[in-house]
C-alpha positions in Angstrom: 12.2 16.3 -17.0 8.6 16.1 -18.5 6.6 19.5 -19.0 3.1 19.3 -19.8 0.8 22.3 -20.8 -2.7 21.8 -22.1 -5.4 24.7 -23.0 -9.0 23.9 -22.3 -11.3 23.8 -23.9 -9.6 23.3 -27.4 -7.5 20.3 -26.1 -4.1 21.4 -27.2 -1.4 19.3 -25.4 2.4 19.9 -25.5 4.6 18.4 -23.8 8.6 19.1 -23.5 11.1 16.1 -22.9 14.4 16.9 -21.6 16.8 13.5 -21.7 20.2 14.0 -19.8 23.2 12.9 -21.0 24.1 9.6 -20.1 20.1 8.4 -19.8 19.2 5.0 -20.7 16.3 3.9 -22.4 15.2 0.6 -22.8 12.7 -1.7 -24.9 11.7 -4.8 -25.2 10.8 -5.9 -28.9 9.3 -9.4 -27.2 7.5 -10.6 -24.7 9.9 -12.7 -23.2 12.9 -9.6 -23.5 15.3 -11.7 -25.8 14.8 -9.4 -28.5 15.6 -5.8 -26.6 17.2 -2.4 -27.8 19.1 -0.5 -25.2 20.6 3.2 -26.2 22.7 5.5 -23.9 21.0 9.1 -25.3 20.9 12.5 -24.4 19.0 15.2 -26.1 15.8 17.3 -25.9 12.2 16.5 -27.3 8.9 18.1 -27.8 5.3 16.9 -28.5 2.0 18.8 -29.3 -0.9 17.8 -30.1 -4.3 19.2 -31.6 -7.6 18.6 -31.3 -7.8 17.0 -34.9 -5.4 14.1 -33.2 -2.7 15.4 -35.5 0.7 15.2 -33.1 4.0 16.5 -34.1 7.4 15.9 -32.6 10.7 17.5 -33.1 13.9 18.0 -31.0 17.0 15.9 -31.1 18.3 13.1 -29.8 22.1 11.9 -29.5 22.6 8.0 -29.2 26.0 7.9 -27.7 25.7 4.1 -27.4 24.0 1.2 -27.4 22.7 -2.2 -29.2 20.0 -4.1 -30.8 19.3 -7.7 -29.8 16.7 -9.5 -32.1 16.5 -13.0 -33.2 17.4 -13.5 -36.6 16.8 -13.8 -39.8 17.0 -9.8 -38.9 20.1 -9.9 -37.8 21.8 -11.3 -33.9 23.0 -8.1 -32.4 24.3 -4.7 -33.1 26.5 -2.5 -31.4 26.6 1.2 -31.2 29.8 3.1 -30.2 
């Protein structure tokens, strides 16, 4: 779930992330989606930001499991259990 609050007219956004457990979240590190990280999470998150563009975030985030695929000389693959 995605909350967002914003007071005019200084600008102030905030915005609360809650991530259930079992959630997936996905990226691709390339273009073509060789080189990908996929992580099993579950935790809560929250954003603000200020009208000086100075954004904070703090909350928590459990990676339960998950890997890293990424074309060496980094390294081939990595798995998180």
């Amino acid at each position: 779930m995605l909350r967002c609050r914003s007071e005019f007219p200084a600008s102030v956004l905030d915005f609360a992330l809650n991530i259930n457990n079992g959630t997936t979240i996905g990226v691709d590190l390339s273009a073509d989606g060789k080189n990908r990280l996929q992580l099993n999470t579950q935790g809560s998150l929250s954003f603000s930001m200020n009208p000086m563009n100075s954004g904070r975030m703090v909350g928590r985030l459990n990676i339960l499991d998950g890997y890293i695929r990424y074309t060496p000389p980094l390294m081939a693959e990595k798995k998180f259990a």
